[in-house]
N, C-alpha and C positions, 0 to 999 in steps of 0.2 A: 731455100735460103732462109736464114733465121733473122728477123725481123731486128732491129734496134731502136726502130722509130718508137716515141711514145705511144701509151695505148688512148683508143678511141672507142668512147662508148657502144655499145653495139656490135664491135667487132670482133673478129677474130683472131688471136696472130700467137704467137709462141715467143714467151719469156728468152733472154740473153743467156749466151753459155757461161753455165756456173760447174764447179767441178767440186767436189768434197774432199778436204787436206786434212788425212788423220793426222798429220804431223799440226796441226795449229787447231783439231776437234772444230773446223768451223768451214762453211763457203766462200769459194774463194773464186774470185769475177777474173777473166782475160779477154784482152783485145783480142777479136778475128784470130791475125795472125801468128800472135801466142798461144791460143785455148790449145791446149794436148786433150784434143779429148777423146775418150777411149770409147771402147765401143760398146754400146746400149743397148736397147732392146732390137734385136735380131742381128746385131752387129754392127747397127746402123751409129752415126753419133747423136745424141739428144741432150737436150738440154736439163739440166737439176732443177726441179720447180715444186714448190711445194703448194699444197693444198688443205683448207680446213673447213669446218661444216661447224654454223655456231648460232646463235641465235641475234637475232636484230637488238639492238642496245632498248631495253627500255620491254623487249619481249617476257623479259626473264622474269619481271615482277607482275606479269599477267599470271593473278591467282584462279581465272577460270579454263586456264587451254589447259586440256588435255594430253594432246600430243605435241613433239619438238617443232611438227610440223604447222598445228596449231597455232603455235606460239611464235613463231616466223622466224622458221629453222633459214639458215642462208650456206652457200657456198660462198668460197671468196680462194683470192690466189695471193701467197705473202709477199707482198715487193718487198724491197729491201733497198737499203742507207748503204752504198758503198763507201769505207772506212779509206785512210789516205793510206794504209797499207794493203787496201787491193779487199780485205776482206771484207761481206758481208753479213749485216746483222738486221732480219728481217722484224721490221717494227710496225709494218704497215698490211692494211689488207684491203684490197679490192672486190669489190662482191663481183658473182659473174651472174649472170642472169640463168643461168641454168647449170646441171651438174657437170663434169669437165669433161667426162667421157669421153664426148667426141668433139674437143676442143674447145677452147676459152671463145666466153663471149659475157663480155667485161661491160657493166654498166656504168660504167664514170666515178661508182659510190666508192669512198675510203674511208678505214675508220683505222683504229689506231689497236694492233694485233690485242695487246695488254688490257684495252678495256672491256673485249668479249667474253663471253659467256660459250667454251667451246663445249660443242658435241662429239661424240664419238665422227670420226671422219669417212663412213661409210653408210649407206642403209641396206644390208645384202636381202639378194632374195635366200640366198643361201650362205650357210655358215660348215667351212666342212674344215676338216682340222687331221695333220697327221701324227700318229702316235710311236713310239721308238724310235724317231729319225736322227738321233745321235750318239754314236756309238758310246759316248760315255752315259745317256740314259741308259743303255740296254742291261747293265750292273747293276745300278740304282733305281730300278721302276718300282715303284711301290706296291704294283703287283705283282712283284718276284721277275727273280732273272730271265729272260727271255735270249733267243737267238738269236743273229742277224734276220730281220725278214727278206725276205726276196719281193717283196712289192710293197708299194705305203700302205701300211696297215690304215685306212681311210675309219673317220668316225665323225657325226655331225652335232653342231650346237645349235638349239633354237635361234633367229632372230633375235626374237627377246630376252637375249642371254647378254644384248651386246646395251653397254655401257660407256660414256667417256671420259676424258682426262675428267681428275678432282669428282667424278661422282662415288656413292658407296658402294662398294662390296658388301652386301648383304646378306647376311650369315642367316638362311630358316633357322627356326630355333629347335628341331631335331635334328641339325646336323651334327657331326660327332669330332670328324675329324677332314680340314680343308685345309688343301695345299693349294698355293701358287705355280704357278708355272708360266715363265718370262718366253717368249717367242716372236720370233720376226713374222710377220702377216703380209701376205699377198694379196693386192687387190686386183681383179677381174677389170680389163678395158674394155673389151668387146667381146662378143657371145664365141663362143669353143666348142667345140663338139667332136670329137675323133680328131683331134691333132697330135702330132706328132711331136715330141721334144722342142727341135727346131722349130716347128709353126708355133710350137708355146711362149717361145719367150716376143714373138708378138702379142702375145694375147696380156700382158702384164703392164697394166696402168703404173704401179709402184707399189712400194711397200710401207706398213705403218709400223707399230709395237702394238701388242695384245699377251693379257693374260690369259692362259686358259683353268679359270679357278675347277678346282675338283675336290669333290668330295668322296673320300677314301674308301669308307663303309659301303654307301651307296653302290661304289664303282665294283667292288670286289663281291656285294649282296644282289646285286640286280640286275634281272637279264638283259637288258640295253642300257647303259649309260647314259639317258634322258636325260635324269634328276640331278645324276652326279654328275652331268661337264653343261645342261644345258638351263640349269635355274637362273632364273631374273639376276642381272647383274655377274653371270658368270663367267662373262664375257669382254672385259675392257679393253678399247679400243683406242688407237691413236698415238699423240696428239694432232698430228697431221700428217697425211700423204704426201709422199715426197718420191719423184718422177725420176726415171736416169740416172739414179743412182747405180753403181757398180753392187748389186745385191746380193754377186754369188761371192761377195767377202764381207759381210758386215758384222761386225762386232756388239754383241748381244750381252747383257748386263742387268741381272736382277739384283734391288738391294731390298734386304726388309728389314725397316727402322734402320737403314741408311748402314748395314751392312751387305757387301756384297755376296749376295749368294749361290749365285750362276755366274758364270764369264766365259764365253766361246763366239765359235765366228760362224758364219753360215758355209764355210767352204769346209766345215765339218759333220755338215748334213750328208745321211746315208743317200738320201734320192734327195738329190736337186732341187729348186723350182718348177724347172722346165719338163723336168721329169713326175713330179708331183701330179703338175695340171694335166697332163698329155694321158696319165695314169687315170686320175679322176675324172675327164672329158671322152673317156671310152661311157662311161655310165650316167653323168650329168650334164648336162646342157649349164657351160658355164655362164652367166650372163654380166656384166658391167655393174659393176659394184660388189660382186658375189668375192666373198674373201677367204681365204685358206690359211691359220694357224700352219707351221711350220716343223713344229716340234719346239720340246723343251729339252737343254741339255743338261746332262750331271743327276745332281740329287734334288728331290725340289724339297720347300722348306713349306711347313706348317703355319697355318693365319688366324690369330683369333682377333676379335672385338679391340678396337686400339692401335692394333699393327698398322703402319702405313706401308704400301709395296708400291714400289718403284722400277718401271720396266723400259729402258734405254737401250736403243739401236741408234748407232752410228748414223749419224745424217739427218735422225728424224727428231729424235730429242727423247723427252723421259715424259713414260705416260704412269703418271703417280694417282693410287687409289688409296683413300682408309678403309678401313674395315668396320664394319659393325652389324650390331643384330639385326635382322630385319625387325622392321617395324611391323605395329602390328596395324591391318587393314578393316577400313571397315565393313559390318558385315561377314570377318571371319572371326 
């Protein structure tokens, strides 16, 4: 049974059924006995809820942390203002006391979505990514025409590649030539390992939006793709995890400087989700939070210094980066 009652600090319980109306682009709330809702992960119904990872108010101007974690990285879950026309528009956020994985457990605290300081919405232990998965990249790959493949062509990006909303895209300065690439992201719920299609789409927490920035020269000069898909910031992530969503249709949208340059749906992926993980969980031990790039579809577009890129899935919102040089570090 899905909970309606307010929440209580310390507890556990699962958010109200919410359902995603591409017809009004927003969440939209039903009584009980109205919710139509479809079916979710394994077939089951579940509810739309989203998720972000940001830092505590007042963190973000500590000049000596180090890390996000440092700095008092937080989880929270987005409640939301139901609208007199039924829809919701989440303005608020609840911290939970730990990451959501295996269920909410909600500390009391609220702050207000607008005033945070968001991070990327994951921290994986792994970063793996699929390459060709849409038949209209398989034309346009920038490194030449390629077949249908017969399995996910699998390929990994550091950790430290991954980035979030409003941070930079940081260009090394002997990079030559980088492209974007807009993709739906699956996040890991629970650990995988030799599952099956069908057991896979239990294993799927939700999905965010991620770039997978690349670097052309690199990719095509170098014997692994390290440099080109896994350098500092080439990786952006988010804005937030969002649960129950219907993902084998979601509608995927790169713009750069606010032109659209990708537009496709995920039900025009060569292999699946479900097929993806099940594919990848033959060889990796998936674990809870470990996230999977999807594929990019069409042609992807070139990023220099200046460029803002702008990467929107249906349900989750627009995870928007600038671009610019990397800075330079001290000590190099």
């Amino acid at each position: 049974m899905i909970s309606r009652m307010g929440p209580r600090a310390g507890r556990r319980r699962f958010p109200p059924i919410r359902r995603w109306c591409s017809r009004s682009n927003s969440l939209t709330t039903f009584p009980p006995e109205k919710a139509d809702r479809g079916p979710g992960r394994g077939g089951r119904d579940v509810a739309v809820t989203a998720y972000v990872r940001y830092l505590a108010p007042g963190a973000a101007d500590n000049p000596d942390a180090a890390t996000a974690a440092d700095r008092g990285a937080r989880w929270g879950v987005v409640e939301d203002e139901v609208l007199a026309d039924g829809t919701i528009e989440g303005n608020m956020v609840e911290e939970l006391a730990e990451p959501p994985f295996g269920g909410e457990v909600r500390t009391g605290r609220r702050m207000r979505l607008d005033e945070l300081h968001l991070l990327a919405p994951a921290t994986p232990s792994k970063v793996i990514a699929v390459g060709l998965n849409y038949r209209s990249h398989l034309d346009n790959s920038p490194i030449g025409t390629r077949p249908e493949p017969t399995d996910p062509p699998l390929f990994a990006k550091l950790p430290s590649s991954i980035v979030g909303p409003n941070a930079a895209i940081e260009i090394p300065p002997d990079a030559e030539v980088v492209h974007a690439e807009g993709e739906v992201v699956v996040v890991i719920g629970h650990a995988a390992r030799h599952v099956s299609p069908e057991e896979a789409r239990d294993c799927v927490f939700g999905v965010t939006a991620g770039n997978d920035v690349s670097e052309r020269v690199w990719q095509r000069d170098d014997l692994q793709w390290l440099r080109a898909k896994g350098s500092d910031s080439f990786g952006p992530l988010g804005p937030r995890i969002v649960t129950g969503s219907a993902w084998d249709d979601l509608r995927l949208r790169t713009r750069l400087n606010g032109e659209v340059v990708q537009d496709a749906r995920t039900s025009d992926l060569i292999f699946s989700i479900p097929e993806i993980i099940a594919y990848a969980s033959r060889y990796f031990t998936l674990l809870p939070g470990d996230v999977i790039y999807t594929g990019t579809p069409g042609k992807t577009s070139a990023i220099s210094p200046g460029d803002r890129v702008e990467v929107e899935v249906e349900g989750v919102g627009v995870l928007a980066n600038d671009v610019k040089v990397e800075s330079a570090k001290d000590g190099t």
